[in-house]
C-alpha positions, 0 to 999 in steps of 0.5 A: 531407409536411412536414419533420421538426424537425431539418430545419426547424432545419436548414433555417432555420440555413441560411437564418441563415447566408446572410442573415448572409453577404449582410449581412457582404459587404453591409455591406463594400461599403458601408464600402467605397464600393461603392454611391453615395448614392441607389443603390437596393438591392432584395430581388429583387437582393440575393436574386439577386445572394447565390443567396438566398430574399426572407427571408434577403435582406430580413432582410439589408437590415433590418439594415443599415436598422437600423445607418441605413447604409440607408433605406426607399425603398418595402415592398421597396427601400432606398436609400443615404442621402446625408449632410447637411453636418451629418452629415457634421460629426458624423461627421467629429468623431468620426473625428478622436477616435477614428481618431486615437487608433487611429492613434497605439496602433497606432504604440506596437505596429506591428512594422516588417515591417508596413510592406511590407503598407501599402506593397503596398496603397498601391500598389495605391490609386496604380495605381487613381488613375492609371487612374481606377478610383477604385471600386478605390480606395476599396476598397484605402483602406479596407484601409489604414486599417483594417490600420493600426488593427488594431494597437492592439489595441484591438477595440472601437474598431476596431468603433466606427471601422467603423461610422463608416466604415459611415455615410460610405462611400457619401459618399467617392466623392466624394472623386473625382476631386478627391483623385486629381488632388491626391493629398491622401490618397495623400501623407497615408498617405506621411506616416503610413508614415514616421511608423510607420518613425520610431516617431512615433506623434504623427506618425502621428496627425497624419498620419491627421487631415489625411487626415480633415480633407482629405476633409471639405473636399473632401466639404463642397465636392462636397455643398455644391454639390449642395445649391445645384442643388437 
């Protein structure tokens, strides 16, 4: 017998959900630096991995191959891209302008007792650095960033920043070991809490650019040589 139309409506609002789920939680490992470029992702594992059928899992994965945060690599495999230096350019730029301009509204409206959440997460990344667990912390720098910038109240650019983040997050775990040795970034985030202290939101900008523009150099560096292997 088959389904009465209300249970096909549920049925597949229900498979709606958990695609939306599997993409949602896909999406923040990949802003997050979870998958490495060249990682291969397939419908099989992602069906697995989230408890899902194929349909929601591929519906899933098309949409991130739609925002070009993933590529087809075969009918039923997608594959982490790597960015090329000219990429890596453009979206660093990008970065700058708008990351930047977050940081600063943010200053203009950070309430002082925010301060501890940042310290805590800052924590968390120098204890990641010192155990060179640097999957932990790539995640626990994106919470920083990203909580700083929520303050501006500006949402639409946070979305815009996101997808940045979406485009390079695979890339920054090429960030390491490098900044965990100089510990550029860990340094960059001291310079922006005491601007925030300070209500200096030049400060902070400026702050938040050397961090960008310190990861681009390192990232330059560690795709360049990969280019000249080839």
């Amino acid at each position: 017998m088959s389904e009465e139309p209300e249970q096909q409506e549920q049925s597949s609002a229900k498979g709606t959900s958990r695609g939306d789920h599997a993409y949602t939680a896909l999406k923040e490992k990949l802003i997050r630096g979870a998958f490495r470029p060249g990682e291969k992702l397939t419908v099989r594992k992602i069906a697995q991995d989230f408890g899902l059928s194929s349909t929601p899992a591929r519906d899933a994965l098309n949409r991130l191959v739609t925002e070009r945060a993933l590529i087809y690599a075969g009918p039923k495999t997608v594959v982490v891209p790597s960015l090329t230096l000219s990429q890596l350019r453009e979206v660093t730029d990008m970065r700058l302008a708008l990351e930047g301009l977050a940081a600063e509204k943010a200053t203009e409206k950070f309430p002082v007792g925010a301060l501890d959440r940042l310290e805590n997460i800052q924590g968390r990344i120098n204890a990641a650095l010192d155990q060179k667990d640097y999957p932990e912390a790539l995640w626990a720098n994106k919470e920083f960033h990203f909580l700083l910038y929520g303050y501006s109240n500006m949402p639409i650019l946070v979305a815009t920043i996101e997808q940045l983040w979406l485009r390079i997050g695979a890339t920054l775990n090429d960030l390491y070991p490098g900044f965990a040795i100089t510990r550029s970034g860990a340094n960059n985030h001291r310079a922006a809490m005491e601007g925030l202290q300070n209500h200096e939101p030049a400060e902070v900008r400026a702050a938040i650019e050397t961090d960008i523009r310190d990861g681009y150099r390192q990232l330059r560096r560690v795709i360049s040589e990969r280019l000249s292997e080839k």
